[in-house]
Kinemage of the C-alpha trace (Angstrom):
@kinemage 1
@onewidth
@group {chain A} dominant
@subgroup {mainchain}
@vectorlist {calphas} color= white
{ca unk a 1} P -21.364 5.034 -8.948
{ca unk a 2} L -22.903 1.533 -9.402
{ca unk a 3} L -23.552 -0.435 -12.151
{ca unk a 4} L -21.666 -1.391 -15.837
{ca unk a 5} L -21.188 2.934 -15.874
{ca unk a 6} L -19.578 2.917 -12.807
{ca unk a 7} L -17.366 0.384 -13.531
{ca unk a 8} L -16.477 1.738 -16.964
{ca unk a 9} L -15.694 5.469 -15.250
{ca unk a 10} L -13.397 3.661 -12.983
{ca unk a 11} L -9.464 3.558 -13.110
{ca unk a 12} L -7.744 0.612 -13.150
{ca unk a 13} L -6.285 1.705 -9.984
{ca unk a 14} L -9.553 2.416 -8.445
{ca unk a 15} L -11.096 -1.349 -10.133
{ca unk a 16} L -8.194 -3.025 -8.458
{ca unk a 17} L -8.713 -1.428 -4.817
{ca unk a 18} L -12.859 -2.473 -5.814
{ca unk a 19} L -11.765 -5.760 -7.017
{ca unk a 20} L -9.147 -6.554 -4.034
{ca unk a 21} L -11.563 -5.516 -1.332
{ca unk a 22} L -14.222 -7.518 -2.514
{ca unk a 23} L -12.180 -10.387 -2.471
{ca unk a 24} L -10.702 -9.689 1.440
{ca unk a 25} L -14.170 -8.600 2.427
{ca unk a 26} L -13.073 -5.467 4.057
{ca unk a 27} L -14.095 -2.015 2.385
{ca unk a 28} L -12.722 -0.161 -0.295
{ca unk a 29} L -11.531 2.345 1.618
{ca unk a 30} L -9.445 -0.037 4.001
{ca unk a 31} L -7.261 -1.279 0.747
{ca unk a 32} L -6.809 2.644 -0.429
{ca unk a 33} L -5.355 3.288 2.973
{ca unk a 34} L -3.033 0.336 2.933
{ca unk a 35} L -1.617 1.215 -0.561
{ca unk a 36} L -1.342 4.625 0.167
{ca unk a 37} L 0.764 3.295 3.037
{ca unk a 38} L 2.870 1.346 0.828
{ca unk a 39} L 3.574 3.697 -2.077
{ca unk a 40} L 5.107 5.448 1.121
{ca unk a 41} L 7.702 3.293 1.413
{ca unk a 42} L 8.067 2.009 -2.101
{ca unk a 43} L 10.282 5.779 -2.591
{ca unk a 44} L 11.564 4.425 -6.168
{ca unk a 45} L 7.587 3.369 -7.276
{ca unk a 46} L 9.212 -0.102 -8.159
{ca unk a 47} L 5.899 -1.654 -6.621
{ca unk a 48} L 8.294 -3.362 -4.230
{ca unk a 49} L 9.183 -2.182 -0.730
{ca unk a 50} L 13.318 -3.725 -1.333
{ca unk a 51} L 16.348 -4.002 1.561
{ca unk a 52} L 16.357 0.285 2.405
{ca unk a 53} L 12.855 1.082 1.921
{ca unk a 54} L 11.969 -1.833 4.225
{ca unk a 55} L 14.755 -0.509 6.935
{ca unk a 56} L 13.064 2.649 6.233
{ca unk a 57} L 9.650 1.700 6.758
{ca unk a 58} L 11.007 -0.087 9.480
{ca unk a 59} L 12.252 2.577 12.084
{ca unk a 60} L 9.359 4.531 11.025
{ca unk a 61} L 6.897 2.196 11.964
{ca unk a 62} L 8.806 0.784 15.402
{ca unk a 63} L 9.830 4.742 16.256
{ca unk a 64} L 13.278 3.705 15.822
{ca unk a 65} L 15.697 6.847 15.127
{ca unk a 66} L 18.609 4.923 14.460
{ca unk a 67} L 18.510 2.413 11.284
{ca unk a 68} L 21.527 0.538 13.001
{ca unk a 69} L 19.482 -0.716 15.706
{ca unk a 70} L 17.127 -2.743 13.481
{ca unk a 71} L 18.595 -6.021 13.190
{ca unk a 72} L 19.546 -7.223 9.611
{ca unk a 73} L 18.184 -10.805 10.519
């Protein structure tokens, strides 16, 4: 939906994926996908991927099956 209705049915959620991919010029959809990746990660829904879920998101994203052989550097 377009228009001052639209905006006023929409979540903040859903006005912040609006606002954020009119700002990065990509589309809607394209930010949704990214922060669905995220919330993933972010297991404790802090909004921030910390120290495990990153070593997490790590060996999941490099195929890595053992979190020992990511480097702590």
């Amino acid at each position: 939906m377009f228009g001052p209705i639209g905006a006023a049915n929409q979540s903040e959620k859903e006005s912040l994926v609006y606002d954020l991919a009119d700002e990065c010029g990509v589309p809607p959809p394209t930010i949704d996908n990214v922060r669905k990746r995220f919330d993933e990660f972010d297991t404790d829904g802090s909004g921030l991927i910390d120290y495990d879920e990153f070593i997490v998101m790590m060996c999941k994203l490099l195929r890595v099956d053992d979190p020992s052989k990511i480097s702590q550097q």
